[in-house]
N, C-alpha and C positions, 0 to 999 in steps of 0.2 A: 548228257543231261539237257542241251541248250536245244537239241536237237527237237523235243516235243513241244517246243516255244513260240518253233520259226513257224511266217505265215497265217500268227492268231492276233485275235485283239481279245485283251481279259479285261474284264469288269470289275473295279477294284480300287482302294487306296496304291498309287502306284508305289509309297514308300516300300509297304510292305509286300507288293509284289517283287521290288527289285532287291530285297533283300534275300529273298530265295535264288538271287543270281550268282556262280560266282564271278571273281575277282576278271575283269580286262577280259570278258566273255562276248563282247561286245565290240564292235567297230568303231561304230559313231553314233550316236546319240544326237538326234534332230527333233529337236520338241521346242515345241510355242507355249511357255508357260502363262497360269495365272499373273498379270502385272500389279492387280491389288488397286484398281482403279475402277471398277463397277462394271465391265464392260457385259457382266451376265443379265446384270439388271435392262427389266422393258417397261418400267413402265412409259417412259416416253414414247414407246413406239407403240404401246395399247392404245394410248390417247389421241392417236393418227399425228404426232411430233415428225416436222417436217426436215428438222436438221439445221444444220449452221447457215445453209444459205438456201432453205424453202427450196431445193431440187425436184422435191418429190416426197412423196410419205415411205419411212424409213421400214422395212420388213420386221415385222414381229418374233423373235426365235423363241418364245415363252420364258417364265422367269425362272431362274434359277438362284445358285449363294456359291456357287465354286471361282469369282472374281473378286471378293472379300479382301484379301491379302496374298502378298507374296508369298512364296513357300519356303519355309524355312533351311537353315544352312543344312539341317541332318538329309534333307532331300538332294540338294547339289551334291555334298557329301558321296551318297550314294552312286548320284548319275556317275561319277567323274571317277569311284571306287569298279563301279561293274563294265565302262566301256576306254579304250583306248584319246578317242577325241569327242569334244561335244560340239555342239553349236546350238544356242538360244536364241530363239527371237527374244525381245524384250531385255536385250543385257543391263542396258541402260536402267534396269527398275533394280537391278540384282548384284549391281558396282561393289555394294558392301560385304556378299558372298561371296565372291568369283576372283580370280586371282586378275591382275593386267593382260590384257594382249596386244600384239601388234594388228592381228588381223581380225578387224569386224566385215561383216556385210550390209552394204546399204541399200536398201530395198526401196529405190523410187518410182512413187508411186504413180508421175505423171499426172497430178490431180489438176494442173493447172491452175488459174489463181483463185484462190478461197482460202481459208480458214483453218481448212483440215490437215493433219500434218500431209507433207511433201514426202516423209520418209519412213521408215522403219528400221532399227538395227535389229544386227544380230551377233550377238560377241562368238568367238569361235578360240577354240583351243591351238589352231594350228600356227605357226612363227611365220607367217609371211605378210604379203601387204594387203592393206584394207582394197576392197573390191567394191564395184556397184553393180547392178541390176535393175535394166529398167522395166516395170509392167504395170503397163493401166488397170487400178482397181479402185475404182472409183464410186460407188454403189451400183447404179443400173449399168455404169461404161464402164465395161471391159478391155481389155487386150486384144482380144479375140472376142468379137460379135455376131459371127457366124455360126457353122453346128458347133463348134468347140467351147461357144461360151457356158462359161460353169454357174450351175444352183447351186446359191450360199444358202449352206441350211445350219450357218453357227456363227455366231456374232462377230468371232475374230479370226473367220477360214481364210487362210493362203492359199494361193493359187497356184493348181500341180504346176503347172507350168515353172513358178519361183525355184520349187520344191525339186523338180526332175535336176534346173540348172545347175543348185547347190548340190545335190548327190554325184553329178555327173563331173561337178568340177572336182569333189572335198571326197569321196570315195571312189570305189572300185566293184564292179559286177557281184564277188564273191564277200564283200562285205555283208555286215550284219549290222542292221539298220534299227537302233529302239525308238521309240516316240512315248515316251512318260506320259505325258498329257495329249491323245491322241485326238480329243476334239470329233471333227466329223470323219477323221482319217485321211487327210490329203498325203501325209507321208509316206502312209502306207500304200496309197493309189500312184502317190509319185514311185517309189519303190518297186511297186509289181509291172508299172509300165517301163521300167527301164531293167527289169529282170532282176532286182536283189534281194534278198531274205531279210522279212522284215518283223519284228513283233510291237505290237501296239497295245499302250493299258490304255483306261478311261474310266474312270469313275462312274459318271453319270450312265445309266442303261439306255437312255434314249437316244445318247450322241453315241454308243455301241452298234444300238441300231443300224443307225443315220452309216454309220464306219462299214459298216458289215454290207449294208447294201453299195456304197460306193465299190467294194473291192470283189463283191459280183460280178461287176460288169466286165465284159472281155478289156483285155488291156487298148488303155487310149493309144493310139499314134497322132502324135502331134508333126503339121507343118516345119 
């Protein structure tokens, strides 16, 4: 069944997509959820809003309502029912969901001194020790600013780069990779460049889109 799955992205409420999954069908589960902090909304950036510290004028992704709220427990429910291990960005917003762990990932961002957060977490299923990562994402500065530097074409894209590390560390080649909330698809581009089978929801058809032409392209080899 799982098999007509692998290597798509579906357009959809992803509850009720992963409810047609069954049971630990799944590997790991890598998804950047809604945090319920506005981050879809622009209008600051229609009004050419320059940001916390006037760097530059901030890119426009069009407005949306899918950053409203966090997503409720029957969704975690779900991820944690249909795959083996999970890992969320944003655990931090979802503490009252999710069970304890020992192991988060710290995603530093290298912003150097401002304003903006320094980090990002990501709570993870597995019993080991909290880890870091470091990569400059920093609006126009990058990690990489030569041909590898990436078009953000979604308000809260991570960088394959993050996205290769964590699979490469937290999985295995023959794994099977979901992403609930696939956004522009970075999962799924980190997944086909390191060869794992992957399936991506998304609601929105535009960020479908946006998903569909990133995993067109021949796989990246990164440095």
């Amino acid at each position: 069944m799982i098999e007509k799955w692998l290597n798509t992205i579906r357009q959809g409420d992803c509850l009720e997509l992963m409810k047609q999954l069954p049971d630990k069908c799944i590997d790991l589960v890598l998804t950047d959820p809604p945090y319920g902090i506005g981050q879809d909304k622009d209008q600051e950036r229609k009004s050419g809003y320059k940001g916390k510290r006037q760097l530059g004028v901030r890119k426009g992704y069009g407005f949306s309502n899918w950053d409203n709220e966090v997503p409720n427990k029957e969704y975690f429910e779900q991820m944690m029912r249909i795959s083996k291990n999970q890992i969320f960005f944003g655990g931090n917003y979802f503490a009252h969901l999710i069970p304890p762990s020992s192991c988060w990932i710290v995603w530093d961002k290298d912003n150097g001194a401002n304003d903006f957060a320094d980090c990002e977490l990501a709570w993870t299923s597995f019993d080991t020790a909290i880890r870091k990562f470091k990569w400059k994402w920093h609006g126009m500065l990058q990690e990489q600013m030569g041909k590898h530097k990436e078009f953000r074409q979604h308000p809260t894209q991570k960088p394959v780069k993050l996205f290769e590390w964590i699979l490469s560390k937290y999985s295995k080649e023959t794994d099977i990779i979901l992403d609930p909330y696939a956004g522009s698809g970075t999962t799924g581009r980190a997944a086909k460049n390191l060869g794992r089978p992957f399936i991506l929801f998304e609601k929105e058809p535009s960020y479908c889109e946006i998903a569909n032409k990133r995993l067109e392209q021949e796989v990246l080899l990164w440095p």
